[in-house]
N, C-alpha and C positions, 0 to 999 in steps of 0.2 A: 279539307273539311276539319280533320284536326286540329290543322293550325289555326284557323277560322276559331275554334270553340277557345285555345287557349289563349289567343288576342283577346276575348270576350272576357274570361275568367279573371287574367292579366288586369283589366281595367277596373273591374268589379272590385278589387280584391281590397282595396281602400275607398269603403262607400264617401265618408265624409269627404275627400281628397277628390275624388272621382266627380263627385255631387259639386263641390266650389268651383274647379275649373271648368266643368261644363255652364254652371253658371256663369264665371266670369264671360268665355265666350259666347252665351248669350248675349251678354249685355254686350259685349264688343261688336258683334254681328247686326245686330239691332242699332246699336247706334251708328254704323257706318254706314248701314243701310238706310237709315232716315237722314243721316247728312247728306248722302248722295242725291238721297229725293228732292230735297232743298236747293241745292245746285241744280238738277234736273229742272225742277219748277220756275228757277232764274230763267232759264234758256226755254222755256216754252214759247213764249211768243215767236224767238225767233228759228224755233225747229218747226212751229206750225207755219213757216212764211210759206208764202207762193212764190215758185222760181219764176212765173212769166208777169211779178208785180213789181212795179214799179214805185218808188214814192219819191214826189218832189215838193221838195220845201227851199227855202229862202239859204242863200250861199251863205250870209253872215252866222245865223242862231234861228233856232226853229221857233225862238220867240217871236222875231219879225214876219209879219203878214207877207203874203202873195196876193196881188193884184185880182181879182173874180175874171179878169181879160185873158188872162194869162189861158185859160181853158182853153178856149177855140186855137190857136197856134199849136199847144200840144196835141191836141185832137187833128190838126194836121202831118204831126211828125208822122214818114214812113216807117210802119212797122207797129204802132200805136192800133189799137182796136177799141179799146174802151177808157174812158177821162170821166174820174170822179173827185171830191173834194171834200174836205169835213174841217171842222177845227174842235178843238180842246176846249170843252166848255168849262171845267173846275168848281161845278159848284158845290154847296154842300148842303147834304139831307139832316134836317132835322138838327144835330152837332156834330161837330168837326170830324169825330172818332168815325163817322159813317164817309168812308171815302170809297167809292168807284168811279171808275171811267166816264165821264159822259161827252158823247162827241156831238158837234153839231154836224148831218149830211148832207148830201145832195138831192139822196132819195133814191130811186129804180135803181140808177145805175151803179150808185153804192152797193148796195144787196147783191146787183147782179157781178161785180167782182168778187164778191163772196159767198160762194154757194152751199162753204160749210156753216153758213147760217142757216137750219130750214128751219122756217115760217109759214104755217099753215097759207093758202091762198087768201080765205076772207080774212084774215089778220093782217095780211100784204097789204091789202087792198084800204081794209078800215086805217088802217097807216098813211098811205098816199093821199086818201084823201083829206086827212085832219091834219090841217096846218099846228095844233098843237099837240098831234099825236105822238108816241114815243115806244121804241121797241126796247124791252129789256131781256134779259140773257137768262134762261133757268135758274142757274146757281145763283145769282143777284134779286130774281124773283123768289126762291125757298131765302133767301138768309134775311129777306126784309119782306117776304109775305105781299108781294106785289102781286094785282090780281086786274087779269081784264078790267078796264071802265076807272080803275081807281087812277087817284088826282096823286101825283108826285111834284111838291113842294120843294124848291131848291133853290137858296142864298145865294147869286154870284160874287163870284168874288174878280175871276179878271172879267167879269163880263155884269157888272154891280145892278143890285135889285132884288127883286121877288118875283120869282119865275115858276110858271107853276106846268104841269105837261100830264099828257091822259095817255096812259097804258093802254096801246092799241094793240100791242102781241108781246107774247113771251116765245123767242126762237130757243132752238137747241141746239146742240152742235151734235155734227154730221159725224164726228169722231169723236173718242175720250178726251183728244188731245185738242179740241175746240174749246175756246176762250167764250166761256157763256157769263162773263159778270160785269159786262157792258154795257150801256143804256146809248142810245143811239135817237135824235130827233131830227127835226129837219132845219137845216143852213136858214132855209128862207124865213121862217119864222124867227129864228135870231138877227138875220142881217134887216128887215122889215122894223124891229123893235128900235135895231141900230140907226137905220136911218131917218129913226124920231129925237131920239136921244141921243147920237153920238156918231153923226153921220160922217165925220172924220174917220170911225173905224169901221164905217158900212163897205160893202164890198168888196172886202177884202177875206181870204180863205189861209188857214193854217197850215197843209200841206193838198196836193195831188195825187191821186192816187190813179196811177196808168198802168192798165190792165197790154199787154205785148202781144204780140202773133205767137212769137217762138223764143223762150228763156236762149237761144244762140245771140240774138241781139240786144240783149240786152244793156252791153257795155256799146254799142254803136247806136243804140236810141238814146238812152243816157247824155251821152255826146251831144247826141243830134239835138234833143233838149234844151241844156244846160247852152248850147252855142245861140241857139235862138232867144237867149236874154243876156247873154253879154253886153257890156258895156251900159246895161237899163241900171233903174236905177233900183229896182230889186231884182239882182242877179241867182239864178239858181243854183240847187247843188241836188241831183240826180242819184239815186241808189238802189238798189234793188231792196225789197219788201225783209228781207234777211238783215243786210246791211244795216237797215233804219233800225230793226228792234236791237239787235247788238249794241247799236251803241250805246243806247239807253242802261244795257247792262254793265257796258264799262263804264259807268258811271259808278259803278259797285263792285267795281274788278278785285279791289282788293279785301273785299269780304270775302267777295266768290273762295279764292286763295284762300284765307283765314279757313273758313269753311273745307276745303279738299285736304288743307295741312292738317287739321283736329282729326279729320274720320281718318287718315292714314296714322297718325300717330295714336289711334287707338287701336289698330292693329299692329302696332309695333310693341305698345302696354302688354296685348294681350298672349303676343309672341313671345315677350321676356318671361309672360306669367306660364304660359305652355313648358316653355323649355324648362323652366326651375324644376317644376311637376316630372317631367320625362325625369330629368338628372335625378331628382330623386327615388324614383323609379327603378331606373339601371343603376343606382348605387345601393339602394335594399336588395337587391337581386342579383349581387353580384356572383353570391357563390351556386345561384341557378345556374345561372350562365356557364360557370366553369364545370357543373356537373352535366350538362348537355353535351359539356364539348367534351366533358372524357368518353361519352357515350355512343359519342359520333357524329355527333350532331356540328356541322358545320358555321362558320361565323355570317354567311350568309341568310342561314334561316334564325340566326340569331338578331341579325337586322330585320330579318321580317317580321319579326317578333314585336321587335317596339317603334317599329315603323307604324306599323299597322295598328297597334295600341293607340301611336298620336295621331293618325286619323282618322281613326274610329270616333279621340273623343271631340276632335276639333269639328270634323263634320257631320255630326249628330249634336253639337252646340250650335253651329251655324246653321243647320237643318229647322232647329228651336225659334234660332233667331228671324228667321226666314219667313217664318209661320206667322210669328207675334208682329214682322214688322208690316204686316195686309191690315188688323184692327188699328194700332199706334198710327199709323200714317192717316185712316181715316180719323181719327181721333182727333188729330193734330191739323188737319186738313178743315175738320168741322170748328175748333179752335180760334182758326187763323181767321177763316169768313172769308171776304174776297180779295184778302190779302195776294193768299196763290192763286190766279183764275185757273190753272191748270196744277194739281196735287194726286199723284196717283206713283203707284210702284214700279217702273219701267223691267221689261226682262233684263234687260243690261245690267239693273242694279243687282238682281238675284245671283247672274252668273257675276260677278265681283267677288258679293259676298262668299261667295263657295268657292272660287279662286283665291281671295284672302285667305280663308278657312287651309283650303288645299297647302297654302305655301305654307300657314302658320304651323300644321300637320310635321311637312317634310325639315325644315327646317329647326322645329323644336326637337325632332328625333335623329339629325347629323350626328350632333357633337354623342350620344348615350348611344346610337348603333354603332359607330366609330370603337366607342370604347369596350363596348359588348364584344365585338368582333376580335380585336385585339387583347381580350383578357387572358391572363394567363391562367393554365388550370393548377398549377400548385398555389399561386397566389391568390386564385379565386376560393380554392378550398381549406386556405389556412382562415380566411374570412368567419367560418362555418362557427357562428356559436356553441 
């Protein structure tokens, strides 16, 4: 308990000093922690996948279409339970800056491989039945005020025109980590427009999406797949629901990188700044130290001393930072709009930051417990102004 009050005292004992490094670890704490977030919200798509989905798209580039035929033979493969379809519609709301998702579906059986979408029942339904009906995502519905009944106007751009779609439900997601900033409409009322205008690219679908019995087969449906359009003349390439969103992120791999290299080398910043702090510390006090040790006081408790001083103030700087990065993430989150469909603080990130915190602690107090320990007392006490 003593020693408890005098680590306290210890730390206290230079407010200005005491007050900047806590602050720098704040900021250090905080910002490694929203870097994280960032990298977290990269990979969201693909930590929300489903192990028993499937997605098949064209072997060459997910630019090239799949055949509308292509269905019924997947829906034959053993092992296959459910075959749905959508494409990439790209259009855009209002101007440019306003970019979401919008996919053209199948219908039922889209929804039904997704069940972390829920959609009230009459919303399903007023959906099924309006050929130009269209589901939007909460978060897509609060950041543009989408609202039952209302008319969503959208420019195509690979799919060209004036397209206009009626909000027939707004879903939610079933978990925090459900991607609600998606507009979703139906295939047929796309491929119908196309077969007036552009019946060359009518009939044809962007990817498949095959719902499995059991995530064990999935590299032997896959196969089984991808071997049933060999040699056609749009051949497949088979992946599991993981797979596909991943590589969308390697597309950005070397940001990702850029991003994990900055939040670590701010704890390295903040580690040079800790340690300076200690050193200075056990060098004002050195001839404490030597007067403990004539007293009896072992080199032991003389490392506990300023051990426990550097993580006292690293982790109650990180404790700080921990708190402040719940509002800044929202903040940042509200900021971005539907940039991140998924922005939220993971437990993972927490314990990081107080692992950071913990090492940046033990390590700023090596080299000053070291020298504590070893100090001499005639040389600590000739020190004595």
């Amino acid at each position: 308990m003593q020693t408890s009050r005098l680590i306290v005292r210890n730390a206290l004992r230079h407010k200005l000093r005491t007050i900047l490094t806590v602050a720098g670890l704040v900021v250090a704490t905080l910002a490694f922690g929203l870097l994280q977030t960032v990298v977290k919200a990269w990979y969201a798509g693909a930590d929300a996948a489903s192990n028993t989905t499937l997605v098949t798209r064209n072997a060459i580039s997910l630019v090239f279409a799949l055949p509308i035929s292509y269905a019924a033979k997947i829906r034959a493969v053993d092992g296959v339970t459910r075959v749905a379809y959508a494409n990439w519609f790209g259009g855009i709301y209002q101007e440019p800056k306003n970019f979401f998702p919008q996919l053209a579906i199948s219908g039922a059986n889209y929804l039904d491989i997704y069940p972390d979408f829920v959609l009230p029942e009459d919303q399903r339904k007023a959906f099924l039945r309006d050929r130009k009906g269209a589901l939007v995502g909460r978060k897509l519905a609060d950041e543009y005020h989408f609202k039952i009944g209302d008319v969503i106007p959208l420019r195509g751009t690979i799919f060209p025109g004036q397209w206009e779609f009626v909000v027939r439900g707004i879903y939610d997601g079933r978990q925090s980590s459900t991607v609600t900033t998606q507009m979703f409409f139906h295939w047929d009322y796309l491929n119908e427009s196309l077969l007036k205008t552009a019946p060359r690219r009518a009939n044809q679908v962007g990817v498949y999406v095959v719902q499995i019995r059991s995530p064990e087969h999935a590299a032997a449906v896959s196969a089984a797949i991808d071997a049933s359009f060999s040699n056609s003349l749009a051949e497949t390439l088979t992946e599991t629901e993981k797979a596909f969103q991943l590589s969308f992120v390697s597309m950005s791999d070397a940001i990702v990188v850029a991003i994990r290299l900055v939040s670590f080398v701010v704890i390295l910043i903040i580690m040079a700044v800790m340690a300076n702090t200690m050193a200075m510390s056990a060098r004002e006090r050195l001839s404490e130290y030597a007067t403990l040790k004539a007293l009896g006081f072992g080199p032991g408790f003389l490392a506990r001393l300023i051990v426990g001083e550097s993580l006292l103030l690293s982790l109650f700087g990180a404790a700080l930072g921990a708190a402040l990065l719940f509002p800044v993430t929202a903040a940042f989150a509200a900021r971005m709009g539907t940039i991140f469909p998924v922005f939220e603080v993971a437990p993972g990130t927490l314990l990081m930051q107080f692992g950071a915190a913990l090492a940046v602690g033990l390590v700023a107090a090596a080299a000053p417990a070291l020298r504590a320990a070893r100090v001499n007392i005639a040389e600590g006490l000739r020190s004595v102004a």
